[in-house]
N, C-alpha and C positions, 0 to 999 in steps of 0.2 A: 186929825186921825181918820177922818171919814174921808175926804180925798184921799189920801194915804193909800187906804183900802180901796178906793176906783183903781186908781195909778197900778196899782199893782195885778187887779185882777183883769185890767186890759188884754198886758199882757198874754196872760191864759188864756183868755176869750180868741183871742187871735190868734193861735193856736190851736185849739181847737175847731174853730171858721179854717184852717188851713186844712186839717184831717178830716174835717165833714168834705172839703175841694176835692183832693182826690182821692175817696169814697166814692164819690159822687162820678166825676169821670170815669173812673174803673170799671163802674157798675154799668155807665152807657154804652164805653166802650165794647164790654162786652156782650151785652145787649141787642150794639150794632152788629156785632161776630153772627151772633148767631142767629139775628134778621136778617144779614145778608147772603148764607149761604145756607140757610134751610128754608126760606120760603118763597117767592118767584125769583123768576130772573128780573122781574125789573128792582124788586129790592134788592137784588144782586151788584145792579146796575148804579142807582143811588141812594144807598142806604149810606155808605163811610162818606160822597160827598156832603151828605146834609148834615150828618153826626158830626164833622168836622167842622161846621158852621159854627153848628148848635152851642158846641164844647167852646168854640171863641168867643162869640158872644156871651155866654155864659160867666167867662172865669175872667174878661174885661169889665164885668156889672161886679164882679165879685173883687175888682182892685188889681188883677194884673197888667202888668203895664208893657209894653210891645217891646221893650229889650228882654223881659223877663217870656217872652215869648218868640223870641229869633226873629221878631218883625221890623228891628228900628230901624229906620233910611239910615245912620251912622255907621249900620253894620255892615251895609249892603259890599262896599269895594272890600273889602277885606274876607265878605263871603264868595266873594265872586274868583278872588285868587286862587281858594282854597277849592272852589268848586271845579275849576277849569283843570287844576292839578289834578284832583279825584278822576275828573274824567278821563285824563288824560292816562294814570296808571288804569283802570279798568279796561278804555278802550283795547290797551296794547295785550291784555291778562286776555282780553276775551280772542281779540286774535291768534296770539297763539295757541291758546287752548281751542278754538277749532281747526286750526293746520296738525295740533300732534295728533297721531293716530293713536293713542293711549288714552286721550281725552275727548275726539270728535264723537263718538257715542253718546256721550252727556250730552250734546245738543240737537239730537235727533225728538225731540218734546212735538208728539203730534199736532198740538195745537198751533203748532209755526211752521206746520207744515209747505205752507204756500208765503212766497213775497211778497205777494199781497197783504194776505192777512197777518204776515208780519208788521209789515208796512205801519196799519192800520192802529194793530195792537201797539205799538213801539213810540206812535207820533201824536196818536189821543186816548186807547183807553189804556193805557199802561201809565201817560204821565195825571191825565186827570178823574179818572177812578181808582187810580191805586195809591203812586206814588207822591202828588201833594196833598191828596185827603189825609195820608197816614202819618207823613210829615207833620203836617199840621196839629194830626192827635197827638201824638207819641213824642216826639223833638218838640213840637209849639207846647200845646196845655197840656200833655201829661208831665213832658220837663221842667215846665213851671212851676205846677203845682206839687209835685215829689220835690224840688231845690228847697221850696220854702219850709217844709219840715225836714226834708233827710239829709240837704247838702247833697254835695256833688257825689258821693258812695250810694247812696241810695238812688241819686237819678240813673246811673251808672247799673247797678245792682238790679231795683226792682222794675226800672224803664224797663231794661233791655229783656229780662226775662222775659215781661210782659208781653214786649214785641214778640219774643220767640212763642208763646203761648199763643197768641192773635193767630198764629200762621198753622194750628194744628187741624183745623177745618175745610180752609184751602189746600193742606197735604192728602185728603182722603184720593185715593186712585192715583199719589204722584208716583209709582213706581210701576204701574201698568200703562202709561199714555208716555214713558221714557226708557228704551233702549237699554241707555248706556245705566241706568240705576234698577231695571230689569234685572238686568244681567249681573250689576254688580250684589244687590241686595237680595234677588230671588223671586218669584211670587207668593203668590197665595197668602194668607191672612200674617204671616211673621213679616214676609218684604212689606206688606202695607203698615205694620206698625215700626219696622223698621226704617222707611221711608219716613214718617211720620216724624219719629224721632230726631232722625236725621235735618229734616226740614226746621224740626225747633229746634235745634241749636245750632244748626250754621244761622238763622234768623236773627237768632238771640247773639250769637256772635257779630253779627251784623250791627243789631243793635249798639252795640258796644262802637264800634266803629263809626257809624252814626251821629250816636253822643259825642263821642271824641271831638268830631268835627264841629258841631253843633257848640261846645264849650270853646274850644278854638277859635271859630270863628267871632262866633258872636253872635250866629245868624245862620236862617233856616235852607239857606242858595247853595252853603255845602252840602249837607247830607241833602237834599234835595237831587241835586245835579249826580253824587253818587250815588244813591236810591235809585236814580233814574236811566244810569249809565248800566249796571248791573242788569236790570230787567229791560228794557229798551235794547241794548246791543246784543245784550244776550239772545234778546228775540230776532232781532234781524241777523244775528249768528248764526242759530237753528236755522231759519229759512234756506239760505246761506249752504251749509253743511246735507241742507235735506235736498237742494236742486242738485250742488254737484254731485252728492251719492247716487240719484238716481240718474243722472247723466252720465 
């Protein structure tokens, strides 16, 4: 009887050790949010790379294992297919959207002002202060640890929201430093919450999209490569868009 009752209360235990996992992530990740974009710029700079460390090492001591985190070598060819195709529909989404004159406005984003600093932004801190630190949270240990209690509806569900929430801090002033969401959205204090809004939920749409590939493949080199294609092209787009306009 008394085995009986271990046997069984295992169970529960490890389930709850799953709900204390991501608690726990949640609370740093958000943590990270808001160490990184209210206090200097060098925490700006690497607050998500280390928080993304932090969060793998972490949820490995606590028994996740590198498929359950988009890391396996077995996944790798089969993320690479998926990645190459991501890229490859982005690439072509972003060209045309700066050739239509209905759309070249959205990539006049001041900060990509110059090809330079596109350049820069697009080839190291876009892919390693944004996009595989956040990869790594959100697709690697947050989808890990959301699978083991919620199933794939809830990685889907409360992942991606999350993601669109992460991104409400980096929307403050996205509609005064862009043209074409200026103009679409308005200024003064409605366009900056409307801007806002706007930002979390094409995010959190993203999100979704993200997962998708992340469960498809198997592995983290899809949404990676799309993560990376979106905001990397997208920047050397604007650049792009901003020399020939003033040419």
């Amino acid at each position: 009887m008394f085995r009986t009752d271990l046997e069984e209360a295992a169970p529960a235990r490890g389930k709850l050790h799953a709900y204390i996992d991501v608690a726990v992530v949640i609370v740093v990740l958000a943590g990270t949010n808001l160490i990184a974009h209210f206090t200097t710029a060098w925490a700006n700079i690497v607050t998500v790379p280390i928080a993304a460390i932090v969060l793998l090492v972490l949820v490995r001591r606590r028994g996740l294992g590198w498929a359950e985190l988009g890391l396996s070598p077995r996944h790798w060819r089969r993320g690479s297919l998926y990645a190459l195709a991501a890229v490859g529909i982005v690439l072509t989404a972003v060209a045309i959207g700066a050739l239509l004159p209905v759309t070249r406005p959205f990539f006049l984003a001041d900060r990509y002002a110059t090809i330079s600093g596109a350049l820069i932004a697009s080839m190291i801190v876009i892919p390693l202060q944004t996009v595989i630190p956040e990869e790594l949270a959100f697709r690697g240990v947050l989808h890990g640890t959301l699978d083991r209690v919620y199933g794939a509806r809830g990685v889907f569900a409360a992942g991606s929201l999350l993601f669109g929430l992460w991104h409400i801090a980096s929307s403050f002033g996205l509609t005064t430093s862009n043209r074409g969401l200026t103009g679409f959205l308005g200024g003064g204090l409605v366009g900056q919450i409307a801007g806002i809004l706007l930002a979390v939920a094409a995010t959190a749409a993203a999100g979704v999209v993200f997962t998708w590939l992340r469960r498809r493949s198997g592995s983290l080199l899809a949404p990676i490569a799309l993560h990376w294609s979106v905001n990397g092209a997208g920047a050397l787009a604007a650049a792009l868009v901003w020399h020939t306009t003033l040419a």
